[in-house]
C-alpha positions as CSV (number, residue, x, y, z in Angstrom):
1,X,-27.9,-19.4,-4.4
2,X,-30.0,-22.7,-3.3
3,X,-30.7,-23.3,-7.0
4,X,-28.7,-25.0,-9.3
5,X,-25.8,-22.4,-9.2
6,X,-25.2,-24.2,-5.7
7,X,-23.3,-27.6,-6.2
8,X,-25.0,-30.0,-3.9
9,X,-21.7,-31.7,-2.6
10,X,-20.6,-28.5,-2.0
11,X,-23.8,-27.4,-0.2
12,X,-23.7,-30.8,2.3
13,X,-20.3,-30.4,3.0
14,X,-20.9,-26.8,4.3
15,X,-23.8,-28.5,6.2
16,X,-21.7,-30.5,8.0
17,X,-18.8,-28.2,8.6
18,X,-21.1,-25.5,9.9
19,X,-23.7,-26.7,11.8
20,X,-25.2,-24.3,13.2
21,X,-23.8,-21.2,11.0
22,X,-25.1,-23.1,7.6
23,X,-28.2,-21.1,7.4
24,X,-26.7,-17.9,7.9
25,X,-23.8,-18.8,5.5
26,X,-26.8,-20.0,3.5
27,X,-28.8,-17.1,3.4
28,X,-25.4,-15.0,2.3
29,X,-25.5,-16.0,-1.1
30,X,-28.8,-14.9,-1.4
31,X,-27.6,-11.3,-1.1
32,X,-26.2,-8.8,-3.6
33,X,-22.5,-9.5,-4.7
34,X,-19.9,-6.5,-2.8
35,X,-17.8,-4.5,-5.1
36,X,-14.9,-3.1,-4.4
37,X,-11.7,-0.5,-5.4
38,X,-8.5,0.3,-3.8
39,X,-6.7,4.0,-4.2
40,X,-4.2,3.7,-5.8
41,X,-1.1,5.5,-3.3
42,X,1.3,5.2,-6.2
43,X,-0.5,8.2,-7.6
44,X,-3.2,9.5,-5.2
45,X,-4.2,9.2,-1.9
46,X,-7.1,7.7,-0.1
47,X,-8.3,10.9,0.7
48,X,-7.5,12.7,-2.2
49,X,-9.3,10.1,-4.0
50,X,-12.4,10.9,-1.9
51,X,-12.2,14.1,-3.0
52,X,-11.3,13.8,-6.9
53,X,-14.2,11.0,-7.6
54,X,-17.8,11.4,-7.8
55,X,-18.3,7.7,-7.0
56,X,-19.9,6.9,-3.6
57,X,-17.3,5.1,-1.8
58,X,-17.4,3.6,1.9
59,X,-14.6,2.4,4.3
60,X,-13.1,-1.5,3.7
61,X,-12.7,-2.4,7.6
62,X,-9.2,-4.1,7.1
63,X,-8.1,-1.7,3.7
64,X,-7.2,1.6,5.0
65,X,-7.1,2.0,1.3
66,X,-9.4,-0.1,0.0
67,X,-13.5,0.9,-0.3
68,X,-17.6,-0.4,-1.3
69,X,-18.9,0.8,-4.3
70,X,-22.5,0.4,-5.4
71,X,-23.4,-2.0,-8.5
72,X,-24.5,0.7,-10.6
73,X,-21.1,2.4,-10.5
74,X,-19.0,2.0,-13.3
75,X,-15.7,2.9,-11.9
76,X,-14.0,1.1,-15.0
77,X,-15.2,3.5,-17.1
78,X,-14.2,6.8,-15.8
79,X,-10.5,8.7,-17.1
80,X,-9.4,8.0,-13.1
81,X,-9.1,4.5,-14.1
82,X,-7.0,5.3,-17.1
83,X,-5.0,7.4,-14.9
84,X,-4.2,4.3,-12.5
85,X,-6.1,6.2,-9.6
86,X,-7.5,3.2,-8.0
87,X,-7.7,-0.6,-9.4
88,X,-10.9,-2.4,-9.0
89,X,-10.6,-5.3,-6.3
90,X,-13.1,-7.8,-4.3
91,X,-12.7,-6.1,-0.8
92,X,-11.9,-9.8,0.8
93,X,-8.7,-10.2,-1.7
94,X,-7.7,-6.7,-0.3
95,X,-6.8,-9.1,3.5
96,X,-3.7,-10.5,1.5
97,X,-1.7,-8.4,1.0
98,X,-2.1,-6.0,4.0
99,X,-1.6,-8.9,6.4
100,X,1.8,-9.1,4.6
101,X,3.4,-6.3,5.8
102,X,5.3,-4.7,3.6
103,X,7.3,-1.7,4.6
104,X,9.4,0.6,1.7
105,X,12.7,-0.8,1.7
106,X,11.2,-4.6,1.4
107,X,11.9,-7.2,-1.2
108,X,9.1,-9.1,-2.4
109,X,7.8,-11.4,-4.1
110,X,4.6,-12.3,-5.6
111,X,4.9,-16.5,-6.1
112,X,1.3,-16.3,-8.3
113,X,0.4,-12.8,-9.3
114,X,-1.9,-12.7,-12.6
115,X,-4.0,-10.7,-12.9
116,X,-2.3,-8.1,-10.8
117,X,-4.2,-6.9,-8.0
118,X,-2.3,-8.2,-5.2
119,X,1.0,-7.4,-6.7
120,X,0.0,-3.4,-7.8
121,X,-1.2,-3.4,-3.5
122,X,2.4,-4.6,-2.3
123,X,4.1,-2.2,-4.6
124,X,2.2,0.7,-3.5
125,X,3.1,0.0,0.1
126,X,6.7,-0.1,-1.1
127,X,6.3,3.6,-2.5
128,X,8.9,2.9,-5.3
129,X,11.9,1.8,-2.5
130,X,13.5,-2.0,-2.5
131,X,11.7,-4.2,-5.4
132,X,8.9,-6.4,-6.3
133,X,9.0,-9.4,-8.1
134,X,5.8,-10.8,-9.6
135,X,5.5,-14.1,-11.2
136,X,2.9,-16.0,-13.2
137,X,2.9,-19.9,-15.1
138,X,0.8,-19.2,-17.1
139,X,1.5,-16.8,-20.2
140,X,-1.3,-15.5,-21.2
141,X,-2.1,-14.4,-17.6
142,X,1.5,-12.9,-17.4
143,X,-0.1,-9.8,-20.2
144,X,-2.9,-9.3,-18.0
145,X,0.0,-8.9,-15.3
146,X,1.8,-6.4,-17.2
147,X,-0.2,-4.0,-18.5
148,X,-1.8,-3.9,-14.3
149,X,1.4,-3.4,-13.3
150,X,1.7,-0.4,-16.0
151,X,-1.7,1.6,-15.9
152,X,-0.8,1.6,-11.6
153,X,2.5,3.4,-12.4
154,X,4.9,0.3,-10.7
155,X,8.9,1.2,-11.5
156,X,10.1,-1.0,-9.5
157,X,9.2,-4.8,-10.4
158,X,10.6,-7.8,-12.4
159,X,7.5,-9.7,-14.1
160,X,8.4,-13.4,-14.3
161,X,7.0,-16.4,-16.2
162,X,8.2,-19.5,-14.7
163,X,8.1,-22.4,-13.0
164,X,8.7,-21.6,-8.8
165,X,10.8,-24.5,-8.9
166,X,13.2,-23.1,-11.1
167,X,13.7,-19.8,-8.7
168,X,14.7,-21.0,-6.0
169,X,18.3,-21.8,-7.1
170,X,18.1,-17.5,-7.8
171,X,16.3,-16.6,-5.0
172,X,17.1,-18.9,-2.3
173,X,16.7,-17.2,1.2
174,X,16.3,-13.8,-1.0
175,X,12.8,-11.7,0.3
176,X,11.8,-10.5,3.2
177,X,8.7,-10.7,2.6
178,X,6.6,-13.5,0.4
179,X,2.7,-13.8,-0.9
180,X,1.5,-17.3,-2.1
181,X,-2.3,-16.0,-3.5
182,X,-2.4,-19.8,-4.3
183,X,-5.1,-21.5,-7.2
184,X,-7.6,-23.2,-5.8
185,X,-11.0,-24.9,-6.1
186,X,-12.5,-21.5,-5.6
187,X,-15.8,-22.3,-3.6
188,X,-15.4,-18.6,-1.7
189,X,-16.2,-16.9,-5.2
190,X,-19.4,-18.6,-6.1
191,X,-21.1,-15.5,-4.7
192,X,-19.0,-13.3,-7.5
193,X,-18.9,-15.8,-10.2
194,X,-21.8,-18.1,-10.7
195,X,-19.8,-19.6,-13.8
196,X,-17.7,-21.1,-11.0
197,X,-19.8,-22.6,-9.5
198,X,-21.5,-24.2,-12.4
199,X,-18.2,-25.7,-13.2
200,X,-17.1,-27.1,-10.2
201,X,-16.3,-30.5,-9.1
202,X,-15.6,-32.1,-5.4
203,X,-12.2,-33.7,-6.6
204,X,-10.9,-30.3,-7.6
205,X,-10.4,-29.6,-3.8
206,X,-7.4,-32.3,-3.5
207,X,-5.9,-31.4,-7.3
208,X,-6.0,-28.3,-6.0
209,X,-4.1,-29.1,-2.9
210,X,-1.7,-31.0,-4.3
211,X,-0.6,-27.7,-6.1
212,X,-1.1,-26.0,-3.0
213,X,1.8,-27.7,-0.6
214,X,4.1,-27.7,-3.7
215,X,4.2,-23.6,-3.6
216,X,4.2,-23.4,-0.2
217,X,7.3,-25.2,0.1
218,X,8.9,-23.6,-2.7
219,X,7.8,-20.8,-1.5
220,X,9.7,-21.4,2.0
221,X,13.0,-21.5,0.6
222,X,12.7,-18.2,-1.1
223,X,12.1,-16.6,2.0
224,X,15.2,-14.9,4.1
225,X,15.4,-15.5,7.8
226,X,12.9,-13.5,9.9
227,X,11.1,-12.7,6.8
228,X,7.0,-13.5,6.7
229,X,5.2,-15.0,3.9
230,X,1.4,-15.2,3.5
231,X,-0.5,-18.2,2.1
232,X,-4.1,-17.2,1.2
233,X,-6.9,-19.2,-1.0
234,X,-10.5,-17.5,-1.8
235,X,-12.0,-21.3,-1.0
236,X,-14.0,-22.8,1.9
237,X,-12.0,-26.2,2.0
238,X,-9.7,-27.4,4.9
239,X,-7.7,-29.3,2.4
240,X,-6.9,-26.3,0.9
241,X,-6.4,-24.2,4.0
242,X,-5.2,-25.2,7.1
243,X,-4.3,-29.0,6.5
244,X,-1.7,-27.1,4.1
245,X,-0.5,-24.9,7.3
246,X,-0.4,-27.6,9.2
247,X,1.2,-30.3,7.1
248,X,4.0,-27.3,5.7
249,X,4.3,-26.4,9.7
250,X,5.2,-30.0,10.6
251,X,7.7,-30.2,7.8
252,X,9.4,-26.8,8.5
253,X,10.2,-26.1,12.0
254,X,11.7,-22.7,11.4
255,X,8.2,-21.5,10.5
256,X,5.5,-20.2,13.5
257,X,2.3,-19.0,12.8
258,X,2.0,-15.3,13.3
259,X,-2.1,-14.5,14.6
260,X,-4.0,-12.9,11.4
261,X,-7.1,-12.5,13.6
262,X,-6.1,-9.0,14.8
263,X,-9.6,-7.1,15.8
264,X,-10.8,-6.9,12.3
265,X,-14.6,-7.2,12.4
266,X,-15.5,-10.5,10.9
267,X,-12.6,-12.0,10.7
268,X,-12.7,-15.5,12.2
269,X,-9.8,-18.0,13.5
270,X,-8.7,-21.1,11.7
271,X,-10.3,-24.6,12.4
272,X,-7.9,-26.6,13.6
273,X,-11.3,-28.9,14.6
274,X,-11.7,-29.4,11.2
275,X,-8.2,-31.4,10.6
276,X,-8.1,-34.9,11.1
277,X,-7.2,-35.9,14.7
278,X,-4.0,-36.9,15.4
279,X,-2.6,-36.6,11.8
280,X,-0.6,-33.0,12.6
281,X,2.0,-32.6,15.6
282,X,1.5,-28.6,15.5
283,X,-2.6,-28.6,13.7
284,X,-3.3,-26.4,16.9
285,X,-1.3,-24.0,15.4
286,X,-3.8,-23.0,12.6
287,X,-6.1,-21.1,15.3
288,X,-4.2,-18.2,14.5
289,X,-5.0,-18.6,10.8
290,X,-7.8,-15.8,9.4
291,X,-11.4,-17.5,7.7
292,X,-13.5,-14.5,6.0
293,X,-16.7,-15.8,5.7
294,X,-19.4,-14.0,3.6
295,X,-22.0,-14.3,6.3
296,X,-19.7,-12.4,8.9
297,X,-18.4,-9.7,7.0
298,X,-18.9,-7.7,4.0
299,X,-16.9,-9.3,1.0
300,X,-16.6,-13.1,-0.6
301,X,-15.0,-15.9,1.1
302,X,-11.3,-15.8,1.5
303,X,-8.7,-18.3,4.1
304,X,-5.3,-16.3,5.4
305,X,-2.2,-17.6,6.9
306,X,0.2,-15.5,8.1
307,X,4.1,-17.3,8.6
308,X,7.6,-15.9,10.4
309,X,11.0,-17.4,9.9
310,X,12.3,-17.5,13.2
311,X,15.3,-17.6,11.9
312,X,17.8,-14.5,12.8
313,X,18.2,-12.4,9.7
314,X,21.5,-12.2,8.9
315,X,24.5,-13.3,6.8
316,X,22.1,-15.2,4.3
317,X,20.1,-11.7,3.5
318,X,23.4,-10.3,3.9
319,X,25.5,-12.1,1.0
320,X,22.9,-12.8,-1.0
321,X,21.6,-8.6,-1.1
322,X,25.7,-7.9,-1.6
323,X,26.5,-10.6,-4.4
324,X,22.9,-8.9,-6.2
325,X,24.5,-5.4,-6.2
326,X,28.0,-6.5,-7.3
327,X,26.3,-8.4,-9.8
328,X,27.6,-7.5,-13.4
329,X,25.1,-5.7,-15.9
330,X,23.3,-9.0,-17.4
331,X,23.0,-9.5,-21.2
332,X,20.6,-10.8,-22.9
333,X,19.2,-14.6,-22.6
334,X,21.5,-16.7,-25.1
335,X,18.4,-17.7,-26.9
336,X,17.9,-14.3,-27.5
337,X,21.6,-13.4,-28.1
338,X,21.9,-13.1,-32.0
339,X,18.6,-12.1,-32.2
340,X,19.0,-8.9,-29.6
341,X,22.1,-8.3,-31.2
342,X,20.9,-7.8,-35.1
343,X,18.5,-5.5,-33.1
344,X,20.9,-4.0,-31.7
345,X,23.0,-3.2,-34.7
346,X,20.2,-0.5,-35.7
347,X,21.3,1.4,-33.2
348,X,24.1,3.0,-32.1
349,X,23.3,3.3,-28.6
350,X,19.7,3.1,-27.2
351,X,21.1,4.8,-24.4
352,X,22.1,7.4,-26.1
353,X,18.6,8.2,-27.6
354,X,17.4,7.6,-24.1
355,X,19.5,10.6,-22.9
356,X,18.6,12.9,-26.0
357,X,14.7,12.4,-25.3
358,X,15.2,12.9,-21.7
359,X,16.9,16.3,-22.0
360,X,14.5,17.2,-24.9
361,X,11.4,16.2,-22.5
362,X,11.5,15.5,-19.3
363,X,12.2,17.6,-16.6
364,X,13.2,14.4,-13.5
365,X,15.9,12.5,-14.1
366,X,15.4,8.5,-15.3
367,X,17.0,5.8,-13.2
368,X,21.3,6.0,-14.2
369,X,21.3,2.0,-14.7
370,X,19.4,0.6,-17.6
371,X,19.2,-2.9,-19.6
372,X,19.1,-3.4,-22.7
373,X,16.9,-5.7,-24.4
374,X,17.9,-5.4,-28.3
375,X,16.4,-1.6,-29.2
376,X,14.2,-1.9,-25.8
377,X,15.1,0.5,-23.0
378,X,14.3,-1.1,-19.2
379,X,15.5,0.3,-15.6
380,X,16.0,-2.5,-13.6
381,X,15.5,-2.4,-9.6
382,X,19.1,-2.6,-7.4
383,X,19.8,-5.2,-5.8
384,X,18.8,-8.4,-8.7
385,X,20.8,-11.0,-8.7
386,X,21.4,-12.5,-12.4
387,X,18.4,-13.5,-13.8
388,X,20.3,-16.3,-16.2
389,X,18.1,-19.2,-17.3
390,X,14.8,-17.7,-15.9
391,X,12.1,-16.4,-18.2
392,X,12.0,-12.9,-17.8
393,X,8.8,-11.0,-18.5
394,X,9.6,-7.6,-17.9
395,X,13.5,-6.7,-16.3
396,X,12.3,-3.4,-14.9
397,X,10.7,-0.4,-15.9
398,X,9.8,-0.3,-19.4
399,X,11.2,2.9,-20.6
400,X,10.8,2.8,-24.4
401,X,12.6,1.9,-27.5
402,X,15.1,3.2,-30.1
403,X,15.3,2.7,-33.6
404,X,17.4,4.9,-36.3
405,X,18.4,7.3,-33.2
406,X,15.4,8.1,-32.3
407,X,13.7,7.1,-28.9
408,X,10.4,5.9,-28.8
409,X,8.8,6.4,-25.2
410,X,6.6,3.2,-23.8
411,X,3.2,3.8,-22.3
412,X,4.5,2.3,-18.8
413,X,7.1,5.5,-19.2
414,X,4.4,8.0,-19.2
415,X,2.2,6.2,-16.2
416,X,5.4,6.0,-14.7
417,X,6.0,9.7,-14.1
418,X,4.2,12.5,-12.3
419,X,2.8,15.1,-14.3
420,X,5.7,17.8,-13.3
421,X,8.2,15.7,-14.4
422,X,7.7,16.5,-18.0
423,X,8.5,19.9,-19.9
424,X,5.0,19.8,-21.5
425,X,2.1,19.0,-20.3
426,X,-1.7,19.1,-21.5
427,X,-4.2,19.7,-18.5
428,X,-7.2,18.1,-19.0
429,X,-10.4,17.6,-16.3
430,X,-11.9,14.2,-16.2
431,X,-15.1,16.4,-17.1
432,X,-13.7,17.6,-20.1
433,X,-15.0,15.5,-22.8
434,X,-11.8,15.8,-24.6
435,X,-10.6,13.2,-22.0
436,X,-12.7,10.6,-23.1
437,X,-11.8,11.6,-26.9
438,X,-7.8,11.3,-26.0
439,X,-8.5,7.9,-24.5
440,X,-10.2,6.8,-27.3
441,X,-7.4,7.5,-29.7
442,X,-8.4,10.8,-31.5
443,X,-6.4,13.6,-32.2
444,X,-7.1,16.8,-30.2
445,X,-7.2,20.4,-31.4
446,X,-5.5,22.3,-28.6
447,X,-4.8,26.0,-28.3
448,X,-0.8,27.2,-27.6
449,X,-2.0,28.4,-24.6
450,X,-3.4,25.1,-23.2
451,X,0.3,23.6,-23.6
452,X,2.0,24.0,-20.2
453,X,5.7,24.4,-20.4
454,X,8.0,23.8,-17.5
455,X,9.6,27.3,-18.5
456,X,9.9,29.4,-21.4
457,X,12.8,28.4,-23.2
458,X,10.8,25.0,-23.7
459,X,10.0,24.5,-27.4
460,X,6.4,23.9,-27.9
461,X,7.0,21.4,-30.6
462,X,7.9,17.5,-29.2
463,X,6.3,14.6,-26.6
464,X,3.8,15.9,-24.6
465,X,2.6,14.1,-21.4
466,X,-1.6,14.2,-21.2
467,X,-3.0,14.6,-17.8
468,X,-6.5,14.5,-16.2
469,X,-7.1,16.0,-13.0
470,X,-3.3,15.8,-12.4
471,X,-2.3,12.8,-13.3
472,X,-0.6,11.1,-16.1
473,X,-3.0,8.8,-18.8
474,X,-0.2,8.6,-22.0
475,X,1.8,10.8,-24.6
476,X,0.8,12.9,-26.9
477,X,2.9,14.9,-30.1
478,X,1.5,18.8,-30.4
479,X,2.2,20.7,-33.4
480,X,0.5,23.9,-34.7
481,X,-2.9,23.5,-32.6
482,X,-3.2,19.8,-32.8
483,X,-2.2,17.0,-30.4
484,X,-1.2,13.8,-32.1
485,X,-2.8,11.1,-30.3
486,X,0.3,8.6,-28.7
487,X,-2.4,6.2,-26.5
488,X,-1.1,2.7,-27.2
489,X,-4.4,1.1,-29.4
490,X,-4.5,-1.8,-26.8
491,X,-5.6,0.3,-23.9
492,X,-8.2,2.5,-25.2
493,X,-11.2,3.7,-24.0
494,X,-14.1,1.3,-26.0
């Protein structure tokens, strides 16, 4: 990357951070980009993966999960991806979230979590226990969000879109554990995404860090005593990286830094050298910050910072965990009110239609709590507190919707579930090229015998849930040899 892909500010000011590294850092971005996937534990295993895909897949050193692909692989196309298997990730972005760690039980949340990668990695560690909540600014990012969020199975998250600021009054103190994947100017992906590079301009580094210290503290005051929170970037900048630790470090006593170097090849300590002298009480403190640099290891440039409350954990986690589950069932937004409520009024009782379908075609019981949103079905995770005044994305697990009595399953239902826990289900091989047909949208001739019923009493007629290799990709409707095709037109295969 020496031609003009390469800003020359940014080049010199490697130069002179370097030093003697600069050639080798240099020479990295003449090599081949690194592509990467993570399994996808929600739904398969690491080494069940291994043995379901034909890809060619090696270890990511810090990822127990996460592995290499080659270029020429085309895991996006495959059914496993429409089966929310694995999600295709940079292998660097992968450091995140596993220096976070999250442990079933947790509640977290994901301060800037478009496009979804991070977020679907801390729910999977979280194996469907405590809750998630992911939140985006920016709209149009938050679908992107969403429909991740769904195709990885996740039943246990809240998708915000709002302004951190205006969370904190919610969630003061609230999660134990926190991830700031903060904007920034980006120089670690130039390798990945030469359009990045093209566009970028030495002043971005200080907008960018301006942003930066704002999240961070709002951050802090969403965090619970005891808890840890990661700040991470995917630039080279010390603006950006440790002068944030530092400056957020001398501003917040209660915080220490928790060592992210921790034997992972490649990984290399903060530069506290790189600060300016004398301007940061605890700037020593940022050695135990984590730099991946794309000359040391296999994967794009990425800064970590791991932080721990001191604090005891204790009657804040306590009241504010016992107020959410004594909180009352919440109705819908008042902007929203008259709106839900003429929505509503074609209903009966969504929950109602909810039961019939569940009895008529599932086999595992849905969550008991639900919210209503008008004729939309959600089941929210335990333990919320009232979400009043915040802009609300998704409440929970998108279930489905009921109009004129008659319940409608969602998409995020069916990726939702496991195959057994429907009374019928189609079987289909990810070599079967009827796979590829279903995800396209077509309608399926199917014999009676290919319909797998739960047990005999099951009427063959009704939703069927379509499988490859196992796992759920969507609904279908059979009837007399032929599967009516229920893939949402948004997600198929093109």
């Amino acid at each position: 990357m020496t031609g003009p892909a390469a800003p020359a500010a940014f080049l010199e000011r490697m130069r002179s951070l370097l030093g003697a590294e600069y050639s080798a850092f240099l020479a990295s971005y003449e090599e081949d980009r690194l592509y990467g996937l993570r399994a996808n534990t929600l739904k398969v295993s690491a080494s069940r993966l291994l043995e379901l895909t034909e890809l060619k897949l090696d270890p990511v050193p810090w990822a127990e999960t996460g592995f290499y692909y080659g270029e020429a692989a085309r895991p996006g196309k495959h059914p496993h991806y429409h089966a929310g298997l694995y999600y295709i990730q940079e292998p660097s972005a992968m450091a995140p979230a596993e220096l976070l760690g999250v442990e079933p039980g947790d509640y977290v949340l994901d301060l800037c979590a478009a496009p979804g990668g991070k977020t679907t990695q801390l729910a999977a560690k979280l194996q469907g226990t405590g809750l998630i909540v992911a939140n985006d600014v920016h709209p149009d990012r938050v679908k992107a969000l969403v429909k991740n969020m769904e195709l990885c199975g996740v039943t246990n998250a809240v998708v915000l879109n709002e302004d951190p600021e205006r969370m904190i009054r919610t969630f003061a103190g609230y999660f134990d554990k926190i991830l700031v994947d903060a904007p920034c100017s980006g120089e670690g992906m130039f390798r990945k995404e030469e359009d990045m590079a093209k566009a970028w301009q030495p002043d971005w580094v200080n907008k960018y860090a301006d942003m930066q210290r704002t999240l961070l503290r709002q951050a802090g005051q969403m965090l619970r005593p005891g808890g840890r929170l990661v700040y991470s970037t995917c630039t080279f900048s010390p603006e950006e990286n440790e002068a944030i630790i530092a400056e957020f470090l001398d501003a917040h006593p209660a915080f220490e830094v928790v060592p992210a170097v921790t034997g992972h090849g490649g990984f290399a300590p903060g530069r506290p050298d790189w600060l300016p002298e004398g301007r940061y009480a605890r700037a020593g403190e940022v050695a135990g910050t984590a730099r991946l640099w794309p000359h040391r290891l296999r994967g794009e440039g990425h800064f970590v910072a791991v932080l721990r409350h001191r604090g005891e954990a204790g009657v804040r986690q306590a009241v504010a965990h016992a107020a959410a589950a004594s909180a009352p069932a919440r109705a819908p937004r008042s902007g929203s009110a008259a709106r839900a409520g003429r929505a509503a009024a074609a209903v009966a009782d969504p929950r109602e239609a909810l039961a019939r379908f569940a009895r008529e075609h599932l086999a595992a019981a849905l969550p008991a709590a639900v919210e209503l949103r008008g004729e939309h079905v959600y089941a929210a995770p335990a333990g919320l507190p009232p979400l009043d005044g915040i802009r609300v994305i998704r409440p929970g697990w998108y279930l489905g919707g009921a109009a004129k009595q008659r319940f409608v399953p969602s998409h995020a239902l069916a990726m939702g579930l496991r195959a057994e826990d429907a009374l019928r289900r189609i079987m289909l091989t990810a070599h079967d090229s009827r796979a590829v047909r279903y995800l396209k949208g077509e309608t399926l001739e199917l014999a009676p015998e290919e319909l797998h019923a739960a047990h005999e009493s099951v009427e063959r007629k009704g939703y069927c849930l379509v499988c490859v290799d196992g796992h759920p990709v969507g609904w279908g409707k059979w009837q007399d040899g032929l599967l009516k095709n229920e893939y949402p037109p948004g997600w198929r295969w093109t």
